[in-house]
Backbone as CSV, one residue per row, in Angstrom:
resi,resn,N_x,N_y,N_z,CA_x,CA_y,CA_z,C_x,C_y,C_z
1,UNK,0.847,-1.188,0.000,0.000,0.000,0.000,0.884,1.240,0.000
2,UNK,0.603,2.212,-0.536,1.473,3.218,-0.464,0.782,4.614,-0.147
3,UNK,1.710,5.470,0.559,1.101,6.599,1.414,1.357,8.135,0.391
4,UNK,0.687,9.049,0.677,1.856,10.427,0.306,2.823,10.404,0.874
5,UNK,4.368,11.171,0.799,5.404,11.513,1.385,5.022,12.753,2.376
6,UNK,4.026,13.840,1.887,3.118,15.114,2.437,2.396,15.314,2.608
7,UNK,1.889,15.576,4.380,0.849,16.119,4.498,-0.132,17.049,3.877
8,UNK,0.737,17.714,2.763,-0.128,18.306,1.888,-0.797,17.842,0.850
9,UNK,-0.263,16.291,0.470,-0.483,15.619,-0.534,-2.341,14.792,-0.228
10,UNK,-3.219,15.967,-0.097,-4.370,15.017,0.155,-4.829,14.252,-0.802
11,UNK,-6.470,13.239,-0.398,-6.910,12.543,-1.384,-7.521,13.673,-2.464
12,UNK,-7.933,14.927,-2.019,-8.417,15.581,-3.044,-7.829,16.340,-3.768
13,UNK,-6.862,16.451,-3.548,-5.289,17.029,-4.631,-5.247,16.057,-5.282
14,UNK,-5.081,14.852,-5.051,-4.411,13.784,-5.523,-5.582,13.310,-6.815
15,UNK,-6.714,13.513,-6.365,-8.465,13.320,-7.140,-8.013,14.539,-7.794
16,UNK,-8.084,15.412,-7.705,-7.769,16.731,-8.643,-6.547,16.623,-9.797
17,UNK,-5.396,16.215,-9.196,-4.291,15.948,-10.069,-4.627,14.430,-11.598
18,UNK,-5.358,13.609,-11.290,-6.072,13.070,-11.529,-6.893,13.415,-12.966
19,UNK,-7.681,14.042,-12.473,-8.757,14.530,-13.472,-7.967,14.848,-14.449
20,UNK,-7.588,15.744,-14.045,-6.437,17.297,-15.043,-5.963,16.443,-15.442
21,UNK,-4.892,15.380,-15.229,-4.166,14.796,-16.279,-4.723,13.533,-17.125
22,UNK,-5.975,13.229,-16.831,-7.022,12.777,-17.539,-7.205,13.054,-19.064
23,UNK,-7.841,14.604,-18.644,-8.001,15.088,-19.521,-7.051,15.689,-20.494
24,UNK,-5.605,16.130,-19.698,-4.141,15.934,-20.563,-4.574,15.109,-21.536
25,UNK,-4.307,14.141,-20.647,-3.810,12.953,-21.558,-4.643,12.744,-23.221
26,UNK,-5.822,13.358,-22.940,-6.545,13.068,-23.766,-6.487,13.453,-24.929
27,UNK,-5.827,15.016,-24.414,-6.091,16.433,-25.616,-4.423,15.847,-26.233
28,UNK,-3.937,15.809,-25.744,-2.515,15.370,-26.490,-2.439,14.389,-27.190
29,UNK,-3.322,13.241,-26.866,-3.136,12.426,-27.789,-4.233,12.635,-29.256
30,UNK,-5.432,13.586,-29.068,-6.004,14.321,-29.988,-5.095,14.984,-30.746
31,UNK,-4.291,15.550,-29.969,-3.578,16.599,-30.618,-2.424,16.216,-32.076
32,UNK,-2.553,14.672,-31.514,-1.445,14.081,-31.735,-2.193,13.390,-33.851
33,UNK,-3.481,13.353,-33.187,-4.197,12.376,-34.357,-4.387,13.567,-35.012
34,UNK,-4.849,14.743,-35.169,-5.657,16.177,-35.669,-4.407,16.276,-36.463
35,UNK,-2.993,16.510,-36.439,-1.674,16.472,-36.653,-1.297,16.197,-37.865
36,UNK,-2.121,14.500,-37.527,-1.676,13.379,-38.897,-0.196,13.770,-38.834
37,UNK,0.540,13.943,-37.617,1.927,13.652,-38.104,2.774,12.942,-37.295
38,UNK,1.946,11.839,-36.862,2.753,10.334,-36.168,1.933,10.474,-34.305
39,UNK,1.396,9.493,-33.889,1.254,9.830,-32.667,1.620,8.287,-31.903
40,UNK,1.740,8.641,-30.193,1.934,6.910,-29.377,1.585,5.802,-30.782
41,UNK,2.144,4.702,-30.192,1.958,3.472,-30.850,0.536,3.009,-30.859
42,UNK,0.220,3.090,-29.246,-1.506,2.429,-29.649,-2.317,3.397,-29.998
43,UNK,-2.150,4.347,-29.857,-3.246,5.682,-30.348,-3.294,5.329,-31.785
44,UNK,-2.105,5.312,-32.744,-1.563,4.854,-34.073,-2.671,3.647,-34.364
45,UNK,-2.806,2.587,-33.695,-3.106,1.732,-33.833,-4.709,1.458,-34.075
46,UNK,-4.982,2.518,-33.129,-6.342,2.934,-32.919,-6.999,3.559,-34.331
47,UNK,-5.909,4.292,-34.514,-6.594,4.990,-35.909,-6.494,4.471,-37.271
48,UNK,-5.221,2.898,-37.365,-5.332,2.593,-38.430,-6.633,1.131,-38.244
49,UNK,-6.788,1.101,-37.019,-8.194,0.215,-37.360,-9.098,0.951,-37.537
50,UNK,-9.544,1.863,-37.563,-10.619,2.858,-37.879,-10.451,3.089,-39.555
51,UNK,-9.492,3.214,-39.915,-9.509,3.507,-41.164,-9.974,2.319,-41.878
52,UNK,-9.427,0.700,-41.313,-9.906,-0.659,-41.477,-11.020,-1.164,-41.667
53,UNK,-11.389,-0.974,-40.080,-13.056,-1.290,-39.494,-14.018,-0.087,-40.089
54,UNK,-13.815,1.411,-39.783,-14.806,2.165,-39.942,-15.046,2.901,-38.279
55,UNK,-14.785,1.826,-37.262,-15.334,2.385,-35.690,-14.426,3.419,-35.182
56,UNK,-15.583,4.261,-35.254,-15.024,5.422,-33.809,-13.645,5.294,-33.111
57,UNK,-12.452,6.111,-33.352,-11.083,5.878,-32.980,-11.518,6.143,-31.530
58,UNK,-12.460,6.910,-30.959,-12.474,6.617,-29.385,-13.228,5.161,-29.515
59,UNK,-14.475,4.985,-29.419,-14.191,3.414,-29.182,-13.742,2.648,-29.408
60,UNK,-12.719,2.725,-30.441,-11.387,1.268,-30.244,-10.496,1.747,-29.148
61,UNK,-10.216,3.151,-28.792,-9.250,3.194,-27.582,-10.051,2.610,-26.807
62,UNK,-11.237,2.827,-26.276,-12.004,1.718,-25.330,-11.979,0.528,-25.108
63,UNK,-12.357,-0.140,-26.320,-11.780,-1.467,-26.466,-10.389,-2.014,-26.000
64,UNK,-9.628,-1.370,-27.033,-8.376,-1.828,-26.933,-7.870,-1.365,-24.566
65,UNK,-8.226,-0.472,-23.972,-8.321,-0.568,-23.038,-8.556,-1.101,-22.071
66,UNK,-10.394,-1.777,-22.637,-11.017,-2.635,-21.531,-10.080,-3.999,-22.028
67,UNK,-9.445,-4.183,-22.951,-8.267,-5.911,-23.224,-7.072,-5.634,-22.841
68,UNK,-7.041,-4.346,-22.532,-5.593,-3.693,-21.838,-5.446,-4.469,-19.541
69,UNK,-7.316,-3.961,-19.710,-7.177,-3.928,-18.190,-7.486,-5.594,-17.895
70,UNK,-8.243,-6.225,-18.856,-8.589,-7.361,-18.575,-7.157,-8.242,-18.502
71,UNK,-6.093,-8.076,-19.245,-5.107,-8.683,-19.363,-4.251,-8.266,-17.727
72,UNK,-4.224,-7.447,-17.429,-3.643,-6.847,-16.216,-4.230,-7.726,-15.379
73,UNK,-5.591,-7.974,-15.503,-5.996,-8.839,-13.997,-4.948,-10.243,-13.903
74,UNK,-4.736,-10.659,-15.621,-4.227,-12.246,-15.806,-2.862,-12.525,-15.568
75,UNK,-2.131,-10.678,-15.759,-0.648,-10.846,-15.079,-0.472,-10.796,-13.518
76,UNK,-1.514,-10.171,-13.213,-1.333,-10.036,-11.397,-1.558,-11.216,-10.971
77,UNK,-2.316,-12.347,-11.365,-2.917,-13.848,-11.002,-3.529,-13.617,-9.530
78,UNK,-4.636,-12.594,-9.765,-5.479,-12.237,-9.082,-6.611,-11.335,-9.563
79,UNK,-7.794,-11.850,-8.953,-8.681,-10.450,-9.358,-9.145,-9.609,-8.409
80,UNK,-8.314,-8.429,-8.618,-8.762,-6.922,-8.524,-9.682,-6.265,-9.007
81,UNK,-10.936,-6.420,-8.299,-11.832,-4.965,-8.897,-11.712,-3.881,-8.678
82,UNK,-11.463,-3.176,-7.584,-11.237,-2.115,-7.367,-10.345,-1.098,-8.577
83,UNK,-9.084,-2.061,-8.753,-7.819,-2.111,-9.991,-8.959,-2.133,-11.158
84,UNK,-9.821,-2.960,-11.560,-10.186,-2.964,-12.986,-11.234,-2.281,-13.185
85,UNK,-11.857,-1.774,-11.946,-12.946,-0.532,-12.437,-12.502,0.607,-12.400
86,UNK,-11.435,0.918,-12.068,-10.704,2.007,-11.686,-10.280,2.406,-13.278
87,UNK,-9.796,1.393,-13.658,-9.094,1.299,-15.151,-9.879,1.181,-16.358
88,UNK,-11.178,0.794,-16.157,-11.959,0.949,-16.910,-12.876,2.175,-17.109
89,UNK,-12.836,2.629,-15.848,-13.808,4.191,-15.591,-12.639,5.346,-16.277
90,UNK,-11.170,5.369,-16.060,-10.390,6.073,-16.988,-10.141,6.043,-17.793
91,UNK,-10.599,4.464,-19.113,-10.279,5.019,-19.928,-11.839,4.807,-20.778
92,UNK,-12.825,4.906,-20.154,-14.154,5.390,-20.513,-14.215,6.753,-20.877
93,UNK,-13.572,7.584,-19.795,-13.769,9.030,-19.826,-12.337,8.982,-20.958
94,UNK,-11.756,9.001,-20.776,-10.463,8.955,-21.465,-10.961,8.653,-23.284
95,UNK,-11.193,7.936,-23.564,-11.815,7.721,-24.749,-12.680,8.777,-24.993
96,UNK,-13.543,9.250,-24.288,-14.833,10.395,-25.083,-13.694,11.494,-24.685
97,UNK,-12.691,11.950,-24.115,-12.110,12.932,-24.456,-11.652,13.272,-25.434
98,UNK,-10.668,12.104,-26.059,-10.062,11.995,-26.992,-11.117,11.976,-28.165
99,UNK,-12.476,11.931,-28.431,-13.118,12.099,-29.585,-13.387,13.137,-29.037
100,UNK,-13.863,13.923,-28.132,-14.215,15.348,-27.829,-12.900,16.477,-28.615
101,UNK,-11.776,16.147,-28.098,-10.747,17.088,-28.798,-10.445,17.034,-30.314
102,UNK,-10.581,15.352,-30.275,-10.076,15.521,-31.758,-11.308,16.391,-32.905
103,UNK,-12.180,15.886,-32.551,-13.669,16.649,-33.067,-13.075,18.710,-33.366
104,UNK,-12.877,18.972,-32.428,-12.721,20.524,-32.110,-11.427,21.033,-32.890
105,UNK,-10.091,20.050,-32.655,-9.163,20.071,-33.160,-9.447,20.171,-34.874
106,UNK,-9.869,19.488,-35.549,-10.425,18.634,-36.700,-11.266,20.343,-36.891
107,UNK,-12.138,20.710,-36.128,-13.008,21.813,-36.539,-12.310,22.942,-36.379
108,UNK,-11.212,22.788,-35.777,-10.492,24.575,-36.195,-9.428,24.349,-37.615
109,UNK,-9.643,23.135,-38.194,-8.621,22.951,-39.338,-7.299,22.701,-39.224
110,UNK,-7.007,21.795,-37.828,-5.654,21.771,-37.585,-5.083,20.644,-38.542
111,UNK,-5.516,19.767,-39.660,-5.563,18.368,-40.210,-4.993,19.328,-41.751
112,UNK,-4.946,20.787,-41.868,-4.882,21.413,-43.022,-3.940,22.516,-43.096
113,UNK,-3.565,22.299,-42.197,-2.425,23.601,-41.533,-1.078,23.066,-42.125
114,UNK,0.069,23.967,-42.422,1.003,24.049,-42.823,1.978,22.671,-42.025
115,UNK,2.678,22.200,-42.992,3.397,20.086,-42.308,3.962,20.959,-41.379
116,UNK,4.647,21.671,-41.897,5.717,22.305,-40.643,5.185,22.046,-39.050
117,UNK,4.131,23.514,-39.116,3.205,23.308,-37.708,2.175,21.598,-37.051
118,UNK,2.426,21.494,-38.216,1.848,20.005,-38.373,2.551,19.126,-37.198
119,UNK,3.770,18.808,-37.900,5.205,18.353,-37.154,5.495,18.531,-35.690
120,UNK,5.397,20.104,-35.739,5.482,20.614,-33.969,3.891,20.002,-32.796
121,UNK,2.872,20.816,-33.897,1.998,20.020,-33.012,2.041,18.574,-31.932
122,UNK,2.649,17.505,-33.383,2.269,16.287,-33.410,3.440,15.973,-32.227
123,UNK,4.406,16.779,-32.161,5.460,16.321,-30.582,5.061,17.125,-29.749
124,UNK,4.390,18.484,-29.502,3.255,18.699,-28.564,2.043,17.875,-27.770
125,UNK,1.740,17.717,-28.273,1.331,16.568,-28.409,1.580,15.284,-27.568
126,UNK,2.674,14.873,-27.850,3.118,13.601,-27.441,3.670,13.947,-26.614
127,UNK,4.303,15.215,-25.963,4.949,15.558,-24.734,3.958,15.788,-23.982
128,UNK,2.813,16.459,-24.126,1.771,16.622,-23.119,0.978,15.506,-22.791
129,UNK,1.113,14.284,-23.604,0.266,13.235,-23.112,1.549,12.168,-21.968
130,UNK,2.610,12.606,-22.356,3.635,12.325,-21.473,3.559,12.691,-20.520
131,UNK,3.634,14.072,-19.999,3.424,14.746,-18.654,2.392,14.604,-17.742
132,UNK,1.361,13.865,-18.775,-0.192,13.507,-18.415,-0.057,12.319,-17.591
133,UNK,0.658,11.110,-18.441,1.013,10.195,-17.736,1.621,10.293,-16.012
134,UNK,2.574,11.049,-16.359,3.708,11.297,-15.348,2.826,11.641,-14.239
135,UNK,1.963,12.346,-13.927,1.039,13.114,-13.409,0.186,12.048,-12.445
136,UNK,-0.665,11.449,-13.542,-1.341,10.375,-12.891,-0.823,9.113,-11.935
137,UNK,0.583,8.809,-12.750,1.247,8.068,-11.850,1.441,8.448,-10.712
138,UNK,2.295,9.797,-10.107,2.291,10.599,-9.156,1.286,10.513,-8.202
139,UNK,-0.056,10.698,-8.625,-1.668,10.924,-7.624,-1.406,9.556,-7.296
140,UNK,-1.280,8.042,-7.945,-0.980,7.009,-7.575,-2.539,6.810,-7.172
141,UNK,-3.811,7.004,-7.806,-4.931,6.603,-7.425,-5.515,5.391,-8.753
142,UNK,-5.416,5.583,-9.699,-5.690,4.554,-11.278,-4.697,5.218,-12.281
143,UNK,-5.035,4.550,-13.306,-4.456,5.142,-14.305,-4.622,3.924,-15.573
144,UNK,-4.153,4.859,-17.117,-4.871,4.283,-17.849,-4.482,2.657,-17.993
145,UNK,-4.897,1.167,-18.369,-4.512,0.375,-17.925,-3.287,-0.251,-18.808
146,UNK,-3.306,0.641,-19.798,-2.232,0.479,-20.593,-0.923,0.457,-19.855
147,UNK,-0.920,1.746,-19.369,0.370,2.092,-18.460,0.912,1.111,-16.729
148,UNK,-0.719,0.457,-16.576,-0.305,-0.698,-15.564,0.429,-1.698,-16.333
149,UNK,-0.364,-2.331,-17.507,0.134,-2.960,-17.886,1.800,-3.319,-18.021
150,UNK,2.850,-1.974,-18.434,4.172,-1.387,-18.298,4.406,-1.826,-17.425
151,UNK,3.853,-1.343,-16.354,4.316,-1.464,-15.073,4.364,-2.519,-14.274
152,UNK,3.873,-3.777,-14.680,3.262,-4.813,-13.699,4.551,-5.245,-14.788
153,UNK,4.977,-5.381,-15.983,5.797,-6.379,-16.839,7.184,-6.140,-15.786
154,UNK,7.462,-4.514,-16.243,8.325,-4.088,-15.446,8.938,-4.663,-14.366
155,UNK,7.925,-4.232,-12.891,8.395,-5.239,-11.739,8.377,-6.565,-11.055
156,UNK,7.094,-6.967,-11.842,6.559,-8.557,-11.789,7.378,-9.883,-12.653
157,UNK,7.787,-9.073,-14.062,8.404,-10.083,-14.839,9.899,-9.946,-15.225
158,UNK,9.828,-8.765,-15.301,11.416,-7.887,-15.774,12.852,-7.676,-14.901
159,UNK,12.084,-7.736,-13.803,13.394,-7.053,-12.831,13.448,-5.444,-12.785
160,UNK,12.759,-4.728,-13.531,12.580,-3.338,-13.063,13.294,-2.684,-14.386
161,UNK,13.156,-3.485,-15.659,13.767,-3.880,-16.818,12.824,-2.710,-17.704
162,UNK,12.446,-1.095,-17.191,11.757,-0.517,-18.314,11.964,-0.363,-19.455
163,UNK,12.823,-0.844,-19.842,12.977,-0.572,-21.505,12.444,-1.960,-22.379
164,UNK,13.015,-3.075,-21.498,11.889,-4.697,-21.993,10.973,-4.410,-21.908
165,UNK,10.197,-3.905,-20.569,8.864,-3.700,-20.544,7.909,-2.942,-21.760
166,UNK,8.642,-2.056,-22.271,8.359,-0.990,-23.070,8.285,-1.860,-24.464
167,UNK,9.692,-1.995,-24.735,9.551,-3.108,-26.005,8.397,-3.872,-26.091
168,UNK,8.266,-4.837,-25.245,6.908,-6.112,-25.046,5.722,-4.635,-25.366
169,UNK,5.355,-4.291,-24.377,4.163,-3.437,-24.911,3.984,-2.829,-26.390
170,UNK,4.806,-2.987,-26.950,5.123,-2.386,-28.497,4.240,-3.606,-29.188
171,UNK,4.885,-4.529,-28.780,4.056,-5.653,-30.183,2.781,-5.743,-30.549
172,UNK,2.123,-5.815,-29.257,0.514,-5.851,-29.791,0.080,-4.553,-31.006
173,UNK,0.200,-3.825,-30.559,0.213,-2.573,-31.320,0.769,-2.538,-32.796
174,UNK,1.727,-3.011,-32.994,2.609,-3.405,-34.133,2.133,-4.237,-34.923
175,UNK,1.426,-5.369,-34.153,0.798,-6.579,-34.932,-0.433,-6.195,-35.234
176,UNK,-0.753,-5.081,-34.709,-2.401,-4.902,-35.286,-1.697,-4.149,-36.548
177,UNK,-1.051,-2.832,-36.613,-0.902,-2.290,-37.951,-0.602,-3.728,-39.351
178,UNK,-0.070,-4.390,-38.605,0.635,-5.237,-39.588,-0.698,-5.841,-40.223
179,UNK,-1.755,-6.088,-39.983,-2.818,-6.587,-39.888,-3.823,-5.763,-40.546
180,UNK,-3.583,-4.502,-40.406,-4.563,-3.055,-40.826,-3.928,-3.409,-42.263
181,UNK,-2.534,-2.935,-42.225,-1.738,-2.548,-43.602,-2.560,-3.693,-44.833
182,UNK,-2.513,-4.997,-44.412,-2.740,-6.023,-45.230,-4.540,-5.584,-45.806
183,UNK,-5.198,-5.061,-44.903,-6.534,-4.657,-45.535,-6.696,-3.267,-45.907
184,UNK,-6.366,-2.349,-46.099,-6.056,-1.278,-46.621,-4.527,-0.444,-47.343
185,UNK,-3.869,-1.116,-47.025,-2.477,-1.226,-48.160,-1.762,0.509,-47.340
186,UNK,-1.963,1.041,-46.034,-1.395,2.046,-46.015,-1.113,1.857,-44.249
187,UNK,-0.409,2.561,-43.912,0.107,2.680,-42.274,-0.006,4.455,-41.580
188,UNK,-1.227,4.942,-41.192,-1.177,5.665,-40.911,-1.120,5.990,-39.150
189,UNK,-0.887,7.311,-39.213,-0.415,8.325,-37.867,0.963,7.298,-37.184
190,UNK,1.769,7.034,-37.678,3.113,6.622,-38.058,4.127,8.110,-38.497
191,UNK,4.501,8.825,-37.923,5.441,9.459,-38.288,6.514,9.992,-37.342
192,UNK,7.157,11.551,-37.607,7.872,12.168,-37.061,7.209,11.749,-35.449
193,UNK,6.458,12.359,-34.906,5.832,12.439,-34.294,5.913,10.919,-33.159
194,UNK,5.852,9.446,-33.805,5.743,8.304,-33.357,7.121,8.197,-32.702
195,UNK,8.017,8.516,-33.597,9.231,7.998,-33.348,9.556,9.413,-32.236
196,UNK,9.244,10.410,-32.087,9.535,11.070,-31.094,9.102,10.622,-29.849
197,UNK,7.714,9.798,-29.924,7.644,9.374,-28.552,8.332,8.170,-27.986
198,UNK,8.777,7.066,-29.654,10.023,6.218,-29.135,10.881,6.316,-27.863
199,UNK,11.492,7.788,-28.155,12.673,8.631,-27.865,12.198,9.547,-26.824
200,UNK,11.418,9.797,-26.230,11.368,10.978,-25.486,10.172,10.720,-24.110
201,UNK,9.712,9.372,-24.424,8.717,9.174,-23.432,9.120,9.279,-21.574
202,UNK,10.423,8.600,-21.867,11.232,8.196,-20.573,11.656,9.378,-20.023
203,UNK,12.350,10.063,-20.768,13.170,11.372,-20.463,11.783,12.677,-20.832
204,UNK,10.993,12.712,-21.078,10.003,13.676,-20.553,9.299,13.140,-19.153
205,UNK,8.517,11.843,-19.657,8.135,11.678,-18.105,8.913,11.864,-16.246
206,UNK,10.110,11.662,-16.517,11.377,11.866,-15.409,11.272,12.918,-15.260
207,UNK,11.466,13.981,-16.308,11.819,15.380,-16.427,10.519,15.886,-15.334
208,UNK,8.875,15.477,-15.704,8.181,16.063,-15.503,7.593,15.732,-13.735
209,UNK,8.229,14.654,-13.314,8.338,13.724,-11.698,9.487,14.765,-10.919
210,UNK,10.321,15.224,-11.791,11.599,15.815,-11.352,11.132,17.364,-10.720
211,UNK,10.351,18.005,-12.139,10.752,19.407,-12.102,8.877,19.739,-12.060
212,UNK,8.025,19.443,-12.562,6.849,20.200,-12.198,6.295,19.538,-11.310
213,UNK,6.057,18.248,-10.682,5.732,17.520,-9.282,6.189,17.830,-8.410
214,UNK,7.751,18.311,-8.006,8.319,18.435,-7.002,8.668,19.795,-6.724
215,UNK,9.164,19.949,-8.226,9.713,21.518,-8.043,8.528,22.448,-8.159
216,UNK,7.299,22.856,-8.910,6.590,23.315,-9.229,5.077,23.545,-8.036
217,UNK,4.853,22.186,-7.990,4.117,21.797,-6.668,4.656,21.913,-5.221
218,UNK,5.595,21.527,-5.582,6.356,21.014,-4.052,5.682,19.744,-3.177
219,UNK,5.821,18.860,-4.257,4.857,17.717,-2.893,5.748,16.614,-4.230
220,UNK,5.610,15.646,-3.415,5.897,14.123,-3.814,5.676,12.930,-3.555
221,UNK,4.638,12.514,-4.564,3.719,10.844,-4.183,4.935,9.919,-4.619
222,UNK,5.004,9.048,-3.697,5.012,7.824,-3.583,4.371,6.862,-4.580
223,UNK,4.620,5.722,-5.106,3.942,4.836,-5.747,4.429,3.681,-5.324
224,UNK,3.475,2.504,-4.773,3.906,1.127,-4.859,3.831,0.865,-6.105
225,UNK,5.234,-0.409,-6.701,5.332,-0.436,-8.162,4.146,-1.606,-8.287
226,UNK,3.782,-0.874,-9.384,2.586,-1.460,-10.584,1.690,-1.592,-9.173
227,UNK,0.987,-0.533,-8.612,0.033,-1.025,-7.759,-0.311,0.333,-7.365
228,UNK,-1.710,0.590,-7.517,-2.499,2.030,-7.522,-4.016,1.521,-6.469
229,UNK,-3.791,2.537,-5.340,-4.862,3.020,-4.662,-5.316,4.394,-4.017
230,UNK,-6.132,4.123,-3.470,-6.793,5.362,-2.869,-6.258,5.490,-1.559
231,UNK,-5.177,4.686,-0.870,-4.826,4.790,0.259,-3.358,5.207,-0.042
């Protein structure tokens, strides 16, 4: 079980910090699709089955979520509800964000705007859904179950091995494009942008535990690894 380090660190900061990077998370990875100039791997993934299937790129992030969290119960070799409604209620909301922004994004013409700004967006983007992450981990109350997933490989199977962990989480994702490509002959939201979050996920998220959690806030959560509560 794990505590705050600060008395200042309440449950409703922590519920507040929460939300906000919720909804981060959301607009960045919108930000990231509106772009069309490469976004995360499963967001990517999300949108080249949409182009496939036809369904709503937020409800395949749903999907692909609720098989995100269901799989999490099968690595812990236990069932957690608390853990899988937690993970399912974030990325419920999490999903209609991400069609909420991209919608708005999409309606101010950001999909038509100059590659250049295109480009910047699309690592805007991917840094703010980074910091989003970073954030939620921090409150240490849920988070999306993708990112348990990381985390449970990490300390449960890896040895504390984040970069295996990271790799393994790559494939599913990979094997779906591979799978898209074969029924539509193209690989999209694959770009500049993708490969920036390759490269920059680790060293933004640190950056952002380092310098706006601690330094900015002044408070610092605690996390038991791969293990999120309200206590």
């Amino acid at each position: 079980m794990s505590t705050p380090t600060s008395t200042g660190n309440s449950l409703s900061a922590r519920i507040a910090a929460l939300v906000f990077s919720l909804v981060l998370n959301a607009c960045g990875n919108a930000l990231s699709i509106a772009s069309n100039f490469g976004s995360g791997i499963w967001t990517a993934s999300a949108v080249n089955m949409h182009a496939a299937f036809g369904l709503d790129v937020g409800l395949l992030l749903f999907i692909i979520g609720f098989v995100n969290a269901l799989t999490n119960q099968l690595l812990i070799h236990r069932l957690d509800i608390p853990r899988f409604a937690g993970e399912i209620l974030f990325v419920l909301c999490f999903s209609y964000f991400v069609d909420l922004f991209t919608a708005l994004f999409t309606m101010i013409g950001i999909p038509h705007w100059n590659w250049i700004i295109r480009m910047i967006l699309s690592m805007v983007g991917v840094s703010t859904f980074c910091v989003a992450i970073s954030i939620y981990q921090r409150a240490n109350i849920f988070m999306h179950p993708n990112d348990d997933t990381t985390n449970i490989l990490r300390f449960m199977y890896l040895k504390g091995n984040a970069t295996a962990s990271q790799l393994i989480d790559f494939v599913p994702p990979i094997v779906i494009m591979i799978i898209t490509f074969t029924m539509t002959h193209q690989v999209l939201a694959v770009n500049v942008g993708t490969f920036y979050s390759f490269i920059m996920n680790g060293i933004l998220m640190a950056l952002c535990q380092r310098v706006l959690m601690e330094g900015l806030c002044g408070t610092s959560f605690t996390c038991e690894r791969g293990s999120f509560s309200l206590l």
